[in-house]
C-alpha positions, -999 to +999 in steps of 0.1 A: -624+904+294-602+874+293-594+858+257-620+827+269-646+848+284-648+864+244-641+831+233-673+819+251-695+846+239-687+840+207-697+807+210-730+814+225-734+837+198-728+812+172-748+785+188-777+811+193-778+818+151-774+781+141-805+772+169-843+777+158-857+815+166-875+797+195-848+781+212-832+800+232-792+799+252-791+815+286-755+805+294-725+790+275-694+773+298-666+747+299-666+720+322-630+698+309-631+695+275-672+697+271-689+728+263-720+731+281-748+749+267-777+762+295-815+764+279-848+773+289-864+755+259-847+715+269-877+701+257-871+714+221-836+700+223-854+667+230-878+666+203-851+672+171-819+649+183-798+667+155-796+697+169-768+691+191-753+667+163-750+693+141-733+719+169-708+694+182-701+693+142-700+730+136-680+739+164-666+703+169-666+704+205-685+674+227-713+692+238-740+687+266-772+706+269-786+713+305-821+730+314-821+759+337-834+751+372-863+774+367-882+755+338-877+715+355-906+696+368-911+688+403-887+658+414-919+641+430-939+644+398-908+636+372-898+603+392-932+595+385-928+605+351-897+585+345-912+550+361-937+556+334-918+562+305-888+537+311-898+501+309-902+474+340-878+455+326-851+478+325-846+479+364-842+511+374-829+512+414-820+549+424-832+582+412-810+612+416-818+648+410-794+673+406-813+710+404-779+731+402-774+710+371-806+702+359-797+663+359-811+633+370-784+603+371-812+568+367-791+535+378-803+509+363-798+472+355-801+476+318-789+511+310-795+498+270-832+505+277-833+536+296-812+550+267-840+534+243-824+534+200-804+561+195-813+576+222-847+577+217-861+572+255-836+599+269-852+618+246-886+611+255-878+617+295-862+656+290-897+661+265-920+652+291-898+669+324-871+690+311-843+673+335-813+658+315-812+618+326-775+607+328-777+566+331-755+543+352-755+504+353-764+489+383-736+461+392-750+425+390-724+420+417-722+447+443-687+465+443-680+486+473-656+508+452-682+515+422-711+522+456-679+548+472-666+563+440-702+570+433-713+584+467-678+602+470-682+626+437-724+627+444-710+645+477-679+660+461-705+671+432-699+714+437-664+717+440-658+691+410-682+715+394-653+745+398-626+719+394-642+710+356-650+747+351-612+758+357-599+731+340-624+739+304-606+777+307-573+759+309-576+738+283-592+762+258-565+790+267-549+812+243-521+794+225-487+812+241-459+805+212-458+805+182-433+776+179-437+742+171-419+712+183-428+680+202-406+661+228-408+630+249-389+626+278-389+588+294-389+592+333-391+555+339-397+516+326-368+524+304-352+487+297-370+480+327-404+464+341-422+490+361-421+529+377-441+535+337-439+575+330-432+598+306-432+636+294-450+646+262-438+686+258-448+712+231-444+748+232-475+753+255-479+717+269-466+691+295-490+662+298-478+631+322-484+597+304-492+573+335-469+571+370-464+538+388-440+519+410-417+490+405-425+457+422-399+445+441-384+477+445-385+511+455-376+529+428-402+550+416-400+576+379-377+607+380-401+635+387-382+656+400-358+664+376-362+695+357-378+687+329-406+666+349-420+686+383-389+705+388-406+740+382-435+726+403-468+699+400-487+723+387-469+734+354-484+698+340-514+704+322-528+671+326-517+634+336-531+608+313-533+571+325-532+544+307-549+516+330-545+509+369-522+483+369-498+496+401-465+495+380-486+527+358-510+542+382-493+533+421-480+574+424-508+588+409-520+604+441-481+615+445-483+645+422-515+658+445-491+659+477-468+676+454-493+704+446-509+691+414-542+701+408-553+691+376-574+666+352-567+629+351-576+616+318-588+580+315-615+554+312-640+551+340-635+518+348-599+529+352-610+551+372-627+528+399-599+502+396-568+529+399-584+535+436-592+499+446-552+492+437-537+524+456-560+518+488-546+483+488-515+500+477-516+517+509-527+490+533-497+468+523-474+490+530-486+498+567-491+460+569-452+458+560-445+479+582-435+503+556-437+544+551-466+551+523-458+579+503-493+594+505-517+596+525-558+581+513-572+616+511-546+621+483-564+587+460-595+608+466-583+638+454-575+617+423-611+603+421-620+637+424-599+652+393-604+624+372-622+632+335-635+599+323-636+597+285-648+564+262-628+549+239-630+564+206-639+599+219-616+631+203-608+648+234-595+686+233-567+687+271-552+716+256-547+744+233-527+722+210-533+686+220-556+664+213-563+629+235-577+595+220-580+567+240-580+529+225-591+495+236-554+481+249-566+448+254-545+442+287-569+447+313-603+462+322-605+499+306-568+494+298-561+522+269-536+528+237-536+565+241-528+586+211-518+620+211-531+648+179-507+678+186-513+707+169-531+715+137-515+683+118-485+688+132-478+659+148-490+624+166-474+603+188-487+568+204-479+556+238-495+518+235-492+511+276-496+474+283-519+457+248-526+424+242-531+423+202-553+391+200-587+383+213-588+370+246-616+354+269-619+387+281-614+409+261-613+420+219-576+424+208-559+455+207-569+484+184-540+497+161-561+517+136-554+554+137-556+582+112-516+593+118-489+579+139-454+592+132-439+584+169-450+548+189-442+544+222-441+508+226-444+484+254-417+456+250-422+431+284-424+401+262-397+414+233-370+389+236-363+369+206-378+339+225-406+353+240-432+330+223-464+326+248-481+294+238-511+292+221-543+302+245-558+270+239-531+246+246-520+270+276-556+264+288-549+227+287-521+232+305-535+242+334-563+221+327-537+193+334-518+207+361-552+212+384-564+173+378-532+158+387-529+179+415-565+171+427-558+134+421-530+137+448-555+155+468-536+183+467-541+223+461-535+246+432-522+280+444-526+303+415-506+337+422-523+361+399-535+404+394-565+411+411-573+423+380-572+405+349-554+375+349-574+363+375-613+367+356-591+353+326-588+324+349-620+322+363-638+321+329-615+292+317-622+273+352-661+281+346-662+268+316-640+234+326-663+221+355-693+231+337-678+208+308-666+180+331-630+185+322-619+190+357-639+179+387-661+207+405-644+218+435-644+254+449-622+277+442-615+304+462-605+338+459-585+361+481-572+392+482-591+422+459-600+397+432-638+395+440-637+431+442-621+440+409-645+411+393-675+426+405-662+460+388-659+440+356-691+432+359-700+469+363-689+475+327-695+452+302-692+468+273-654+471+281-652+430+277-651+409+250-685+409+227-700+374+233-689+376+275-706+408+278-738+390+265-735+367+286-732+394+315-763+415+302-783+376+303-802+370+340-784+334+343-756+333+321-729+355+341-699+333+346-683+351+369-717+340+396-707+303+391-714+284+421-679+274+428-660+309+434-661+318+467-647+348+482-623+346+509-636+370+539-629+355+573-595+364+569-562+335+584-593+315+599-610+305+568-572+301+545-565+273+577-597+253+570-593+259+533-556+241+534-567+219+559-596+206+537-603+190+506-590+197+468-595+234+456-585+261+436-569+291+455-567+326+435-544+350+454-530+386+451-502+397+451-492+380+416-454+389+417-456+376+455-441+408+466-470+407+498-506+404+505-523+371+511-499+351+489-475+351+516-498+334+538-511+306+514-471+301+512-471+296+548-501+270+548-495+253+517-457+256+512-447+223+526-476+205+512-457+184+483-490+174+469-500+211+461-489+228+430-478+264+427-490+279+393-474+308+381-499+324+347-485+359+351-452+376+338-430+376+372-404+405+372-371+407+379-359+410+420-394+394+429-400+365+453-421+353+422-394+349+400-370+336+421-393+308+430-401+302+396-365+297+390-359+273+416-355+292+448-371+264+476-361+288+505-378+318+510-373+344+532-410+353+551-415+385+571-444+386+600-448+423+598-434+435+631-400+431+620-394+389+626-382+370+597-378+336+592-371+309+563-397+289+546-386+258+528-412+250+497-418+212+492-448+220+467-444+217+436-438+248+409-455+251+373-455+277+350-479+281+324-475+304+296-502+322+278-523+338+301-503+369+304-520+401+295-494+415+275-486+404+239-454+379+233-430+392+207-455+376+177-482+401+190-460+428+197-440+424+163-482+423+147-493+450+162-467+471+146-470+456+111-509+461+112-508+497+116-515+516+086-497+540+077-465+524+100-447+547+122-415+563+114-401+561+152-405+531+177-391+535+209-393+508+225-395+510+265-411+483+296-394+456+292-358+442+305-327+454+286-325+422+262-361+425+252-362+464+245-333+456+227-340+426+208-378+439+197-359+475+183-334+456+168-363+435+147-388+462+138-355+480+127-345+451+100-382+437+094-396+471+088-370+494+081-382+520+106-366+537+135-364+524+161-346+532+197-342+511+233-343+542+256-325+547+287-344+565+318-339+602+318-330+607+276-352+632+261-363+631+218-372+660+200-398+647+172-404+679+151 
């Protein structure tokens, strides 16, 4: 018998003498880090809510109960059942039963009332028919991508089964040395923007801490070096990803054409977003006429191995790590992740992209954590001068730039991230023309945008407190103003658009490295009554940052290998402030707000002035630690 074949009976043992004489434990198993306990007596589970509080505190393991197939009610009857039990008002669409699990997933609009306080309706629905109910929200916008995702693993539902029951035995293995160190190894975004990666090692552990490109270039993280995937994909343990932002998620999918085959560790709306961006991903590079270096089936293969987990939630990925994710504050599901290693032995912090103050969108950063001793720290606005202006004056700002350019009958062409910067924007525009401090005019919105703001709308509870209140109200969702109107006609409708009257035009790509920037360039570049607003952080070797240093000729590419020049007569703006990442105030706060402080900053993603200037500060401010990376150095902690 295998050490977590004992380990499981052992388990089922225990949970069998801390249970009632009448409830009884057919099965114990792991599925990823949950420990799944199989019952003929669901209903009793039902009835006292404590009694899997006080396992998951005894064992202190996440735990989920599940009914054998042979004691559920008939779908027919239970359907009936559950209309009965949940309210009207809750909106309940779809219905799924799952007899090899004993669940039934209930989409709804409300999920808040098919959950009922505390729990209490889910409690009330496995007492009356036995099935488990695991609740979805219905999108008030439809999103293609949350419809797919969903569909995909509904179909996919067996063999992510297996994948989640060979990934629990992994994870809660037998412990293989008996020595203790920790090491970080930085495989890119080392006094650079983009290509994010790195190595966390112990003893028994190699977990990959998020994988993207670099825009404007092809450079991509050293994984095949050694100490990353040089002894193979598969002797990672687990990749954890921050949020889906291409320049920490693009090569995700990579690591599956190189043989990976295990458990992707982030948020769920991560999740949805990380395959929205790497389809695109994909269909702008065979638009460019460019080689992608994977192939779709390899995105759903990440769907697939993807273990969603909340923020807040203590997550066992291996015999000596444990995961925490944190509200980041950058984008939508965007995550701080802290890593427990060992029993107390160590902690280290990789903070990904944060924004440390509230935002339209979002609630600041989170920086409260038990232990920190090692911070991995983002440093994209580190420079000594990197002062964003203040949100309100930056909203203002564009406030201003939008009426003079209307007045000259003009259009604002707003380069921006499909996801975030651009529902930043929208909110502030909503809020404007419902105010009277610009005129109403459309404003239209191209690329993925629509998309990715119909997944915001999909989860809520990941946006700031009073917006999500607004989401959950029938007629107060901003982002279903009248005004926004979604670009789908494709070259046809951008002609009328720039042939027409005053507007608003928000456009991927944000760095204008490609997508259907390039072509509001060609329509509206010679236009010197337009205005080009740059609100985004615009990296080095970019077409966005040359123009926003002056470049007015471009070069344009067709796509089947013709190029031509573009001269820009419109007129260029920056305006600070909207970025999702925090200037050097909000970087500098978020590491004097952390208590205790860490002994050991390195600082990383960011150009070499910035990583350089932000260690140099929190060295002489704080008296900590502090180190500016290169790619490919590795740092033994303990």
């Amino acid at each position: 018998m295998s050490t977590v074949d004992q380990q499981l009976d052992d388990l089922q043992a225990t949970i069998t003498d801390e249970l009632p004489a009448d409830v009884s434990v057919s099965d114990v198993t792991y599925e990823g880090p949950r420990l799944v306990v199989y019952t003929r007596d669901p209903k009793a589970f039902a009835r006292d809510g404590d009694l899997v509080r006080n396992l998951a505190g005894t064992l202190r393991k996440r735990i989920t109960v599940r009914p054998d197939p042979d004691v559920l009610t008939d779908p027919r009857e239970a359907r009936e059942t559950i209309r009965e039990v949940v309210p009207d008002a809750a909106g309940v669409s779809e219905l799924d039963f799952h007899e090899d699990t004993g669940e039934v997933i209930v989409e709804a609009a409300k999920p808040g009332m098919v959950i009922g306080r505390r729990g209490s309706t889910l409690r009330e629905i496995t007492r009356e028919i036995g099935w488990t109910p695991e609740v979805v929200r219905t999108p008030p916008i439809e999103s293609a991508t949350v419809s797919n995702v969903r569909s995909f693993l509904k179909q996919e539902r067996e063999e992510r089964r297996d994948i989640l029951e060979r990934i629990g035995r992994q994870i809660h293995r037998k412990k293989l040395s008996e020595e203790e160190w920790v090491r970080v190894t930085t495989l890119g975004c080392c006094r650079e923007v983009g290509r994010a990666s790195f190595l966390l090692s112990t003893p028994d552990t190699r977990v990959l801490i998020d994988c993207g490109d670099k825009p404007g270039s092809d450079d991509v993280p050293y994984l095949q070096v050694p100490e990353a995937l040089g002894s193979g994909a598969n002797s990672l343990d687990a990749v954890v990803l921050t949020h889906a932002h291409l320049d920490h998620s693009a090569l995700v999918p990579l690591l599956f054409k190189y043989g990976y085959d295990g458990p992707i560790y982030t948020t769920e709306p991560t999740r949805d977003l990380m395959g929205l961006l790497q389809l695109d991903y994909l269909d702008v590079a065979a638009k460019e006429g460019r080689s992608p270096p994977y192939e779709s089936s390899m995105v759903r293969e990440t769907i697939k191995h993807t273990i969603p987990i909340e923020y807040g939630d203590v997550t066992d990925i291996a015999p000596d790590v444990k995961l925490t994710l944190h509200n980041a504050g950058h984008i939508l599901g965007s995550a701080v992740a802290h890593f427990h290693i060992g029993n107390g032995l160590y902690n280290v912090c990789f903070s990904g992209d944060v924004h440390y103050d509230d935002t339209r969108l979002f609630n600041g950063a989170t920086n409260d954590f038990p232990r920190v001793e090692t911070l991995v720290m983002e440093s994209t606005y580190g420079g000594r001068n990197d002062y964003q202006t203040d949100q309100a004056d930056s909203e203002r700002r564009l406030i201003e730039v939008i009426n003079r350019t209307h007045d000259r009958g003009g259009k604002v062409l707003i380069p921006a991230f499909a996801v975030g910067r651009s529902q930043e924007i929208m909110l502030v525009l909503e809020e404007a023309m419902r105010e009277g401090t610009i005129p109403e005019m459309p404003v239209h919105l191209d690329g993925m945008i629509w998309e990715a703001t119909a997944i915001h709308t999909t989860y809520p509870e990941y946006l700031r407190d009073d917006l999500r209140d607004r989401i959950f109200r029938d007629d107060g969702n901003p982002f279903l103003a009248p005004q926004f109107n979604h670009i789908d006609e494709g070259e046809d409708e951008r002609r009328d658009v720039a042939d027409g009257d005053p507007a608003v035009i928000l456009s991927t790509s944000g760095m204008v490295t490609g997508g259907p920037i390039m072509s509001w360039l060609e329509h509206l570049g010679g236009d010197p009554d337009s205005t080009m607003t740059f609100v985004g952080y615009q990296a080095q070797g970019t077409l966005g940052r040359r123009i926003q240093n002056g470049w007015d000729e471009i070069p344009m590419n067709n796509g089947r290998g013709r190029s031509n020049t573009l001269n820009l007569n419109l007129n260029v703006e920056t305006v600070d402030g909207f970025s999702g990442h925090a200037d050097r105030q909000g970087l500098e706060n978020f590491v004097k707000t952390m208590n205790p402080r860490p002994e050991k900053v390195l600082c990383v993603h960011g150009d070499e002035s910035s990583v350089q200037d932000l260690s140099s500060a929190l060295y002489h401010d704080y008296n900590m630690r502090t180190f500016a990376p290169k790619n490919l150095e590795t740092f033994r902690f303990k």
